[in-house]
C-alpha positions in Angstrom: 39.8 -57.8 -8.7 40.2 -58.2 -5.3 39.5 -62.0 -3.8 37.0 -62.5 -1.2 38.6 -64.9 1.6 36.6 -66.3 4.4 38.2 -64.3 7.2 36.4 -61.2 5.4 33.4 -61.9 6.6 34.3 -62.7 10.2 34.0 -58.5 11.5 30.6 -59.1 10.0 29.6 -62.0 11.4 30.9 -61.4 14.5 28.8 -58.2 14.8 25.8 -60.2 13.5 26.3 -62.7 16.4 26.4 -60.1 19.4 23.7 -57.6 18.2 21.5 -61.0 18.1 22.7 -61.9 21.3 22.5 -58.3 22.5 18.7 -58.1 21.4 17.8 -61.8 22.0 15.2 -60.9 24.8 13.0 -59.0 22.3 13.6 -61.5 19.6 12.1 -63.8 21.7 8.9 -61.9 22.5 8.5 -60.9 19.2 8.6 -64.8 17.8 6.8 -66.0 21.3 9.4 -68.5 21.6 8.7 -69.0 25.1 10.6 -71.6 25.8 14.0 -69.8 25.0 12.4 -67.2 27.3 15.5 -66.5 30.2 15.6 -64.1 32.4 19.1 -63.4 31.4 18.5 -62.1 28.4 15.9 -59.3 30.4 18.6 -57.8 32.7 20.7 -54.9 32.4 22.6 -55.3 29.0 26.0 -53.9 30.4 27.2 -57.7 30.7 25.6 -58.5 27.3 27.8 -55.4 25.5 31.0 -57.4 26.5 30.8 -59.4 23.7 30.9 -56.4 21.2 34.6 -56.1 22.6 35.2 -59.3 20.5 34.8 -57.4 17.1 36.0 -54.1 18.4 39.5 -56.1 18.8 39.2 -58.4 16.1 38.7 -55.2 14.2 41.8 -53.7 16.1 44.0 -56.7 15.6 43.1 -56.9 11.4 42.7 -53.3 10.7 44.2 -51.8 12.8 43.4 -48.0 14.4 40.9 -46.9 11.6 38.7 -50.5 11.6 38.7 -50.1 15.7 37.0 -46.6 15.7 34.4 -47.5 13.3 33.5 -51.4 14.3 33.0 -49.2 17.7 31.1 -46.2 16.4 29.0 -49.0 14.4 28.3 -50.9 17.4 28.0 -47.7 19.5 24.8 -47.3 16.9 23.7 -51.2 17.6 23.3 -49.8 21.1 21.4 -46.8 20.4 17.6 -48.6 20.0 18.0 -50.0 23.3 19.3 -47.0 25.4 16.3 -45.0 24.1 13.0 -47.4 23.3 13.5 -50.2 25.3 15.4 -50.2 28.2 13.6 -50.0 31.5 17.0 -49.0 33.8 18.2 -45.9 35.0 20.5 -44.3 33.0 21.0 -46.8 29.8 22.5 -44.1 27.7 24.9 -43.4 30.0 26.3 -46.7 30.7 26.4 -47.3 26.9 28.4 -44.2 26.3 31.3 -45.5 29.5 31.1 -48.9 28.0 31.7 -47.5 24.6 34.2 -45.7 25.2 35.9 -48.2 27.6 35.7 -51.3 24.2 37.0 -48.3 21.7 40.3 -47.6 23.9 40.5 -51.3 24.5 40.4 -51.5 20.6 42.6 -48.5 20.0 45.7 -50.3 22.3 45.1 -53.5 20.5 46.1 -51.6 17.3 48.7 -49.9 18.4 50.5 -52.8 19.4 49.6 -54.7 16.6 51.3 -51.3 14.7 54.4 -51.9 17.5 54.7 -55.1 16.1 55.2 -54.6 12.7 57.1 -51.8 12.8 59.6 -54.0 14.9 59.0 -56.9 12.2 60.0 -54.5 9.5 62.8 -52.7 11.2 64.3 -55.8 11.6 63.6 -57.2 8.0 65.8 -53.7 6.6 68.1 -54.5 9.4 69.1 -58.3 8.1 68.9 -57.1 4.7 71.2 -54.2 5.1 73.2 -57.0 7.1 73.1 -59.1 4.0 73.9 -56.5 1.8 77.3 -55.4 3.7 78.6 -58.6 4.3 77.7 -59.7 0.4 80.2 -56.4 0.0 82.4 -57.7 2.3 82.6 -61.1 1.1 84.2 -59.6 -2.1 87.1 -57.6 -1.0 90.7 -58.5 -1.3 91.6 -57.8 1.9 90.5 -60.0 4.8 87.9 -59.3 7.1 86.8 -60.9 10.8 84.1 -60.2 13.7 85.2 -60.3 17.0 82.6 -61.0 19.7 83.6 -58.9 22.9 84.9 -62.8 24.3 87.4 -62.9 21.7 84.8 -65.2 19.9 85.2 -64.9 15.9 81.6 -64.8 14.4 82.6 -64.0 10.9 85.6 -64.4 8.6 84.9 -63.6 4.7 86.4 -65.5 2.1 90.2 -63.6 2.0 90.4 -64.1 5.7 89.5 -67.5 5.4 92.0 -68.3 2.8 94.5 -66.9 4.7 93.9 -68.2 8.1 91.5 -71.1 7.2 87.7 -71.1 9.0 87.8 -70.4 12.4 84.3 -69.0 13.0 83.4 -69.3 17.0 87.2 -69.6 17.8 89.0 -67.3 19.7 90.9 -64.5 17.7 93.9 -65.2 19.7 93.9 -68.8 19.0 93.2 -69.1 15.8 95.1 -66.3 14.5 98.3 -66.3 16.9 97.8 -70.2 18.1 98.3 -68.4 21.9 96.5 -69.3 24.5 95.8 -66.0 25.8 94.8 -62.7 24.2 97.5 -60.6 22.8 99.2 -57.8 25.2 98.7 -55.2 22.1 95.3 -56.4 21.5 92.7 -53.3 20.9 89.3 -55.1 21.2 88.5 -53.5 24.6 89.3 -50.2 23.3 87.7 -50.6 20.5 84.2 -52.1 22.1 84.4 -50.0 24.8 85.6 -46.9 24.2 83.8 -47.4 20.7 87.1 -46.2 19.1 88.8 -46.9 15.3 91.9 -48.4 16.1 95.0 -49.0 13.6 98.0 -51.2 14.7 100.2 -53.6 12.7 99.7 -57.5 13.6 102.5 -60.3 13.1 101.8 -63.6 13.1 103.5 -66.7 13.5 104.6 -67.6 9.7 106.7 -64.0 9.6 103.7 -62.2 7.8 102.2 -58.9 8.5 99.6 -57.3 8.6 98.2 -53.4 9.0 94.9 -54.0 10.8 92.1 -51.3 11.4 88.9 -52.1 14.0 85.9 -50.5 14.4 83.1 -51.3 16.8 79.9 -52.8 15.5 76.7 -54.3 16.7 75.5 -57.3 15.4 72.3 -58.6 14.4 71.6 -59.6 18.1 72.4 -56.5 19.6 75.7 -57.5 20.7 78.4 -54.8 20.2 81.5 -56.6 18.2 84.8 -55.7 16.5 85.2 -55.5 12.7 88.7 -55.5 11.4 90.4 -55.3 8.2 93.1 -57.0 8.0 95.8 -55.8 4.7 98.6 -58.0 4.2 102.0 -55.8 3.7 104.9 -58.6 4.8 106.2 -57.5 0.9 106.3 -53.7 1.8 108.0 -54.5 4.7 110.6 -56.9 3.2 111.3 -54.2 0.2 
């Protein structure tokens, strides 16, 4: 059973509010309440519709495409009495039907954002997940692994890397891996970032191991496009 929540009845209510608004004039005369008689409420509605653009977009906002069209063909109908039977001004159907028209688009580009905006919510909900999922994969291999920002920054090093090398997330590569104070000569980040190659090159480091290393470009959760590389220790296949 579905539960009723306040906010479902505040399309209705907000339609209730401007169609009393909208007719108030007549209300009046018909309950002789004279002294809520104003000649506002007498004068050409197209001012007094404008408030029917607060459920057309409420409608647009909540249900998106389908609830703007028909909180606009309903009050589109709400307008219909007073364009025929009591309006005294030249062409009231006519400025119902522009107005109409102009709250439905109105509502329509509401929706459509409000779409935009979930779609881009979702896509980046798969994104992180699929993020998540790779690094949870990554996490478990034997050989190490490391992101490179295109600074040289390291922004990820899973557990094999770490045990090897010790954390240096937001180092430099260079630094932490070669203790150098500069980036290596043979280094292939710019290659691989730039030229969005998969590069392969053996890396020494400073305690006589070595490794066979293979990069790849690839773009992080902010957007940023960054170097992956595998790093596979074989100092033993080079001793034997």
């Amino acid at each position: 059973m579905r539960k009723v929540t306040f906010k479902s009845f505040i399309l209705p209510l907000l339609l209730v509010v401007c169609t009393l608004f909208y007719y108030f004039g007549e209300l009046v005369d018909w309950a002789t309440w004279e002294a809520l008689r104003k000649n506002f409420f007498y004068g050409v509605h197209d001012v007094h519709r404008l408030l029917f653009l607060a459920p057309i977009v409420y409608a647009g906002y909540t249900a998106r495409i389908k609830g703007a069209v028909i909180i606009t063909l309903i009050s589109f109908i709400i307008f219909l009495p007073r364009a025929f039977f009591i309006s005294p001004y030249p062409d009231p159907l006519l400025r119902m039907v522009i107005f109409t028209v102009f709250a439905g688009v109105i509502g329509y580009l509401v929706a459509r954002l409000r779409n935009e905006e979930e779609n881009c919510r979702k896509f980046e909900t798969t994104r992180a997940r699929q993020k998540d999922r790779m690094l949870n994969v990554i996490e478990s291999m034997a050989d190490g692994v490391v992101i490179t920002d295109p600074d040289y920054r390291i922004r990820f090093m899973n557990t094999a890397m770490t045990k090897g090398f010790g954390e240096g997330t937001a180092s430099t590569c260079y630094k932490h891996l070669h203790n150098a104070d500069t980036p290596c000569q043979d280094c292939k980040i710019t290659t691989t970032i730039k030229d969005k190659r998969i590069c392969n090159w053996q890396c020494r480091c400073p305690d006589g191991r070595t490794y066979e290393v293979m990069a790849a470009p690839f773009t992080d959760s902010d957007g940023t496009v960054c170097q992956i590389s595998i790093f596979r220790d074989v100092s033993q296949l080079k001793t034997g």
